[in-house]
N, C-alpha and C positions, 0 to 999 in steps of 0.2 A: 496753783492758780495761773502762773504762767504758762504753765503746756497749755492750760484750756484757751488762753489768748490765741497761742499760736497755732493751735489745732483746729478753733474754729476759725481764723483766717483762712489756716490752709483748704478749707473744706470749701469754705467760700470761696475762692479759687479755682480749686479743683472742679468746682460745680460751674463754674462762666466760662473755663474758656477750655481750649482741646490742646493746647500748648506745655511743653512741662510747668511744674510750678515750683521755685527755689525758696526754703525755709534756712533763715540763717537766727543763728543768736548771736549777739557779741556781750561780752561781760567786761566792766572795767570797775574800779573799787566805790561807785553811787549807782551803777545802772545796770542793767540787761536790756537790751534794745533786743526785740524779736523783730527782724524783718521778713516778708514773705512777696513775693515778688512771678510775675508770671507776662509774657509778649501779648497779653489779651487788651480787647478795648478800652480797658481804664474804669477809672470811676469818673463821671464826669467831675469838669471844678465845682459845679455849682450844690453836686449830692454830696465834695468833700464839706462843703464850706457849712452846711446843713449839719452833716456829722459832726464836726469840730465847734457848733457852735456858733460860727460866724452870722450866718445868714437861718432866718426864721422860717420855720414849717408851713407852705402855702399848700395851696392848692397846683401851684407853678412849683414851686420848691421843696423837694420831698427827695426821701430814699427809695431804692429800689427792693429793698430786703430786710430782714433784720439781723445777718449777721456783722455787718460794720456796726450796728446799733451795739449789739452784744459786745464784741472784740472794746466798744469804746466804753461801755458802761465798766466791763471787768479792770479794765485797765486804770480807766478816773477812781475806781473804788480801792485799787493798790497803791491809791498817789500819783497813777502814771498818765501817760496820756498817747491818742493815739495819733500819728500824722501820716501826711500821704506826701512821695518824693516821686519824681519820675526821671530815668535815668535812660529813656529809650525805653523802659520797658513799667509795669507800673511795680510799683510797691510802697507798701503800706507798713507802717511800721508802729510797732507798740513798745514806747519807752515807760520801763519798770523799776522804782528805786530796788536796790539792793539793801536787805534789811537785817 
């Protein structure tokens, strides 16, 4: 279930932007963190804030797709959850208890 997180990110990715796209995993003894990460537009803050929950589905505030939708749905149904970081470049990441 975790490759599927991180394979439909990457896809999602791979499909926005012409830039490489970098998949990493890190594992420590409660989590796998899948990051995936690419030099493209971004998501904006306000289709993260949508995704995560913060902010309500308008008609103004919505997503663009439904692979962040997916990538967050597999992830809350593993315990985990998904967040967005921006380091210069964007990436999105899905934190996964280790079970």
């Amino acid at each position: 279930m975790a490759s599927d997180v991180g394979e439909r990110r990457r896809e999602s990715g791979v499909a926005r932007v012409e830039s490489p796209v970098t998949v990493r995993a890190t594992l420590d003894e409660t989590t796998v963190d899948i990051a995936v990460s690419d030099s493209g537009d971004g998501v904006p803050k306000r289709e993260q804030a949508v995704i995560a929950g913060g902010l309500s589905i308008s008609q103004l505030d919505h997503s663009r797709g439904l692979g962040l939708w997916v990538v967050s749905y597999v992830a809350e149904s593993l315990d985990g959850r998904l967040r967005f970081e921006d380091d210069g470049t964007e990436v999105v990441l899905a934190d996964l208890p280790v079970e």
